[in-house]
C-alpha positions in Angstrom: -20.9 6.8 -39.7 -18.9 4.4 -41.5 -20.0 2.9 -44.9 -18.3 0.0 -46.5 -19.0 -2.7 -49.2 -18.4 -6.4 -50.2 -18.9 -8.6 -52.5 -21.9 -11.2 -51.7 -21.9 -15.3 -52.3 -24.3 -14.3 -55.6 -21.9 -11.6 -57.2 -23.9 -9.0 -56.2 -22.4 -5.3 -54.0 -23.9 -5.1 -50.2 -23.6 -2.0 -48.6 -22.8 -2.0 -44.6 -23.0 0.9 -42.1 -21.5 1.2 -39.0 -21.1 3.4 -36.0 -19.1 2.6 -33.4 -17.8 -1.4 -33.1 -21.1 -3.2 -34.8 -21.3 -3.1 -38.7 -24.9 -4.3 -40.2 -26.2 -5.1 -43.5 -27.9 -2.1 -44.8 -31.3 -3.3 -46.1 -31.0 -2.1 -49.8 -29.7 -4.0 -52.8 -27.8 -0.9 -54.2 -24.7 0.2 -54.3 -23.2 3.1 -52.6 -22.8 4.6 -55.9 -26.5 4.1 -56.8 -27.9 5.5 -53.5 -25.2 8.6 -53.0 -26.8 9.3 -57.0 -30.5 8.6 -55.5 -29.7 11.1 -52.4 -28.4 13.7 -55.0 -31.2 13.6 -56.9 -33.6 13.6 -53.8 -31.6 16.2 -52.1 -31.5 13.2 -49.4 -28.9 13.2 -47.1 -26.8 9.5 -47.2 -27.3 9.6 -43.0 -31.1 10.0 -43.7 -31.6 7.6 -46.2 -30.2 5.1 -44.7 -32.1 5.6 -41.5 -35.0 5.1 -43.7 -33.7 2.0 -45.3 -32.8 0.3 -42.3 -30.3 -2.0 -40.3 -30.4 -5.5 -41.0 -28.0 -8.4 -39.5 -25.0 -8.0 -38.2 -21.6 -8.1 -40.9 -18.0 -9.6 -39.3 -16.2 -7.0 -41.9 -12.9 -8.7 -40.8 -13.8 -11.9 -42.0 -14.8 -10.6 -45.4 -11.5 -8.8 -45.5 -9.7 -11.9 -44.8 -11.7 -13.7 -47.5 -11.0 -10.7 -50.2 -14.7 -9.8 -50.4 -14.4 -6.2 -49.8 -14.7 -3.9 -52.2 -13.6 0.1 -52.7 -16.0 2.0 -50.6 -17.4 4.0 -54.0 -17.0 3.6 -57.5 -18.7 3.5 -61.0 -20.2 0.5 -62.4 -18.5 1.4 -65.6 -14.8 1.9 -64.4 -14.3 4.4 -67.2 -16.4 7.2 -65.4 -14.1 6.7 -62.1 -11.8 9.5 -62.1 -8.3 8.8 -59.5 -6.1 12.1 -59.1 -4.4 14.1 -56.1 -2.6 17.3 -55.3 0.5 16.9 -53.7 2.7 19.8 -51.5 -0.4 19.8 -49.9 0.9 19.1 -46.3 3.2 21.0 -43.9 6.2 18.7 -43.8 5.3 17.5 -47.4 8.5 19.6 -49.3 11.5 18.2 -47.6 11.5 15.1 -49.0 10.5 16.2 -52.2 12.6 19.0 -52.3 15.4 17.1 -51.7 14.5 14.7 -54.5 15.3 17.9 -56.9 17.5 19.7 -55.3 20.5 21.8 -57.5 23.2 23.3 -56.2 23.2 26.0 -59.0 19.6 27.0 -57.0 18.5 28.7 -54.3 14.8 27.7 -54.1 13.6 24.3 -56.3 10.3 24.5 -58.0 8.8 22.1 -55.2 9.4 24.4 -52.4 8.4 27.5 -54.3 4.5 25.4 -55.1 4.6 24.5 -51.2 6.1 27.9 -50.1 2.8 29.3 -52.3 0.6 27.3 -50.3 1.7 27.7 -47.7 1.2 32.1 -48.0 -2.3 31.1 -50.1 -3.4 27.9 -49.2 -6.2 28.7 -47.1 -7.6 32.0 -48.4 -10.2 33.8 -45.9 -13.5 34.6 -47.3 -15.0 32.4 -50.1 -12.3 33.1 -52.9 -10.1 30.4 -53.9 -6.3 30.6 -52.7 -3.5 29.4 -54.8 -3.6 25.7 -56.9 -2.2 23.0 -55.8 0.2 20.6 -57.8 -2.6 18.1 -59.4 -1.8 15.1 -60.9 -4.0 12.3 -62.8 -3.2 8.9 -61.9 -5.9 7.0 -63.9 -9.5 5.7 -64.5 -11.5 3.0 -62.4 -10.0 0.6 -64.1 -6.7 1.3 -61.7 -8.5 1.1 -58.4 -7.7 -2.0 -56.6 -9.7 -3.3 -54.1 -8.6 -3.2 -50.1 -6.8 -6.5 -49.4 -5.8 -7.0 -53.3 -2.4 -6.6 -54.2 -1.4 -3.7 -56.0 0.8 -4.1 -59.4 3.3 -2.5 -60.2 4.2 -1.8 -64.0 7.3 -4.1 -65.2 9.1 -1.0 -66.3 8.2 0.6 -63.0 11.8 1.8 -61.2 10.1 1.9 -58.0 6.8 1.2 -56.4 6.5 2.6 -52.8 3.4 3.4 -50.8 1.9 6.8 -50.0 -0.6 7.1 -46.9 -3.1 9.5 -47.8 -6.7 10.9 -47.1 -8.9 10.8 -50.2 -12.3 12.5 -50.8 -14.8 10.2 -52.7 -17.5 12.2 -54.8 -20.4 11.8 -57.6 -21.2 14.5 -60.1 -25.1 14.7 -60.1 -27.4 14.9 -62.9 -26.7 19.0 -63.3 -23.4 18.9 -63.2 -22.7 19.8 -59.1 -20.2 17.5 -57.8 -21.2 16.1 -54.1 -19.1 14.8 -51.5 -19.8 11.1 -50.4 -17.3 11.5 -47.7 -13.5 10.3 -47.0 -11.6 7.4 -47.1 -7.5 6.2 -46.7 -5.9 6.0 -49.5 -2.4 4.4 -50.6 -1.7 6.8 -53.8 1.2 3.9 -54.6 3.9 5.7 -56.4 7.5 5.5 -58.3 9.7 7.4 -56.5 13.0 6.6 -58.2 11.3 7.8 -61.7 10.2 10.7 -60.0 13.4 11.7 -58.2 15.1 11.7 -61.7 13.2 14.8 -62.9 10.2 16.7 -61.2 9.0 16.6 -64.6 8.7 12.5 -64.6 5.9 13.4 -61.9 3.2 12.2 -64.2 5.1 8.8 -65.2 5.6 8.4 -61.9 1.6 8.8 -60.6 -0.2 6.5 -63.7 -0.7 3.5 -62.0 -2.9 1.8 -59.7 -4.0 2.8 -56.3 -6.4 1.3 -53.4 -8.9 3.1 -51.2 -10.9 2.1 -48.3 -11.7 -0.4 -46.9 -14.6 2.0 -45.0 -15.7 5.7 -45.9 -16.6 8.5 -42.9 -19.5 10.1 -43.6 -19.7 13.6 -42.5 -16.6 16.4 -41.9 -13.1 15.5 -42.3 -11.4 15.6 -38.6 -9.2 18.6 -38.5 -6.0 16.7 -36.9 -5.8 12.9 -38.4 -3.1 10.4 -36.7 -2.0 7.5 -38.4 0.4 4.9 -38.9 2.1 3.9 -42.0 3.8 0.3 -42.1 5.6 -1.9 -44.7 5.7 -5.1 -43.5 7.8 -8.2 -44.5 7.7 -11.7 -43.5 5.1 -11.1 -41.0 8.0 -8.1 -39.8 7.5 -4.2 -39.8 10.5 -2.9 -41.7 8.8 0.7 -41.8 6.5 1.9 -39.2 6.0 5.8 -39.4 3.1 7.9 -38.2 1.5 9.6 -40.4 -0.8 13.5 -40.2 -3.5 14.6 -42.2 -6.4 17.3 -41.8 -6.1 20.7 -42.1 -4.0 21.3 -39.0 -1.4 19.6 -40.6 -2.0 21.0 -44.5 -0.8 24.0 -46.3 -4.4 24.2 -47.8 -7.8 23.9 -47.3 -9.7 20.9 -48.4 -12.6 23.1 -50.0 -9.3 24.9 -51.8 -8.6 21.3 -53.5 -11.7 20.6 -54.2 -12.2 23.9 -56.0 -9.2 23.4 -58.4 -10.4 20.1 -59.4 -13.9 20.8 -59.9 -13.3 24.3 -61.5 -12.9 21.8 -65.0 -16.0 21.2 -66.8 -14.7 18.2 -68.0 -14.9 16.9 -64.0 -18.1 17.7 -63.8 -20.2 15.8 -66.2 -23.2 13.8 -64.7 -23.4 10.6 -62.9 -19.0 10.2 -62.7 -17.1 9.3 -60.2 -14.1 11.5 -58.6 -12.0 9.7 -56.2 -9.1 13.1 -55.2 -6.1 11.5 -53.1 -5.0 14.5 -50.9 -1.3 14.4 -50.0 0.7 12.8 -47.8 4.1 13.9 -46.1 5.5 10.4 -44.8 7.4 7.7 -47.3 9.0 5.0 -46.4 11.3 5.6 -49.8 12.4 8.8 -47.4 14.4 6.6 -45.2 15.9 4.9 -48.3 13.7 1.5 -48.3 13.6 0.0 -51.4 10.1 -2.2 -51.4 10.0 -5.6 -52.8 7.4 -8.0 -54.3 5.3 -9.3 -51.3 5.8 -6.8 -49.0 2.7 -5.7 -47.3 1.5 -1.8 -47.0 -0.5 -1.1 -44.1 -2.2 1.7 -43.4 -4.3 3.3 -40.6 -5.8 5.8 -39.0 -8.5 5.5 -36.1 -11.0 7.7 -37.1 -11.4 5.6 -40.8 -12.1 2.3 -39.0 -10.5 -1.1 -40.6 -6.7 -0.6 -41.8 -5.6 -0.1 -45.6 -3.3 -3.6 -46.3 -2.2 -4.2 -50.2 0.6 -6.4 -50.9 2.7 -5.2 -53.7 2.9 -7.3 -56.6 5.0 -7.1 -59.9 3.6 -6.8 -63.4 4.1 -9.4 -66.2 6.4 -7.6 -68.9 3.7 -8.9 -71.8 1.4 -6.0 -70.2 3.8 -3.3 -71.2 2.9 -1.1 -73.6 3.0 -2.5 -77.5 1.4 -0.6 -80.5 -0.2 -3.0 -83.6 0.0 -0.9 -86.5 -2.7 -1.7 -89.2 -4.7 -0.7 -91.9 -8.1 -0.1 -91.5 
């Protein structure tokens, strides 16, 4: 099942479900925030609810999309209690091009492939410990989720911004604490490379900005072996057009391993927030030495996650950039 939602003529959120080709109305007026908090509290499942709910007419969600209706598949109505992060070195061909960012001649092994070389050996522990953590960075609050179809800006001071296909996992923290999963969604991370290629310890500059997720969410297991495509287009023209792998086959850890080094932290598991953990990705178009510009159009998609990923990247006004007002209060 695929969940999605969009903005009505009134303001108001409607959730749709699909499976297979025909999307429809789901007959509720909550969001999928409010009902994945209502099934957590019932011990509901989201597939069983909304068989109980109901279908009602039939939604063209490409016709929304085209209009800039849709909305991110899950988040909080208050965008401070949406939380964005990831783990990167998560997949198997994920160090190359990050190694290579860091790379010394003075040493033998950089930090980056020593975290993936550890993931690789401890990744994916057997038996219900955890295995080794993951490199985890914070990208920002709700507030820095953009909407599929919106364009995504990039900081004025910003070096860089390129485009990172991933897999995210979209979860609410119930009213004692437990986080569940809502399900998965594509992700562009959006990220500056050039800042981060400067000094693997610019990582975190280089992560706080916005992102964009959706447009739909699977319900149910992640698919072990995920094929995509990652384009940049311009002018109507694909200057970058990559495939792209997720899913365990293709990752140096296991997806409950992730989700146990987030959610180890109290402070990610306080009642009624929102997590939205971006898991990786090992293709860049900054790889092949593509310098994105304003306008250009990232594209992302994978079949199993139904409509594509599209964002247009856009360019901050300098007046948002950072300035302090000193006063006495």
């Amino acid at each position: 099942m695929l969940l999605s939602q969009y903005r009505t003529d009134t303001g108001g959120i409607q959730l749709v479900a699909r499976n297979g080709t025909q999307a429809c109305a789901v007959k509720t007026d909550m969001s999928l925030y409010d009902l994945a908090m209502d099934c957590a509290a019932s011990g509901t499942s989201l597939r069983d609810r909304i068989g109980q709910l109901g279908m009602g007419e039939n939604v063209d969600l490409e016709a929304l999309y085209a209009e800039g209706r849709m909305l991110p598949p899950l988040f909080h109505p208050d965008p401070a209690h949406t939380y964005l992060t990831g783990t990167g070195l998560t997949h198997l061909g994920s160090a190359s091009t990050r190694s290579a960012m860091h790379e010394k001649e003075d040493k033998a092994e950089t930090d980056s492939m020593k975290m993936f070389r550890w993931g690789v050996e401890s990744g994916k522990p057997e038996g219900d410990g955890p295995g080794v953590q993951p490199e985890w960075f914070y990208k920002g609050t709700g507030h820095a989720l953009i909407a599929p179809g919106a364009p995504l800006p990039s900081p004025s001071f910003a070096l860089d911004g390129g485009e990172e296909p991933e897999i995210a996992g979209l979860y609410i923290i119930g009213s004692d604490g437990t986080p569940f999963r809502v399900g998965f969604a594509l992700a562009n991370e959006f990220s500056d490379h050039v800042t981060e290629k400067q000094n693997y310890l610019y990582l975190a500059h280089s992560k706080l900005r916005v992102c964009s997720v959706g447009p739909e969410l699977l319900v149910g297991d992640l698919p072990a072996d995920i094929q995509g495509q990652s384009r940049v287009i311009r002018d109507g023209t694909a200057i970058f057009d990559a495939p792209f792998v997720s899913g365990e086959a293709n990752m140096s850890h296991t997806i409950a391993n992730l989700e146990h080094h987030h959610f180890k932290y109290g402070i990610f598991c306080q009642p009624g927030d929102v997590h939205i953990h971006m898991f990786g990705t090992a293709t860049l178009s900054f790889a092949t030495g593509l310098s994105c510009e304003e306008g250009d159009v990232f594209e992302i998609t994978a079949p199993a996650f139904g409509l594509p990923l599209r964002n247009a990247l856009a360019i901050e006004d300098a007046a948002h950039a950072g300035r302090v007002t000193v006063a006495t209060l």
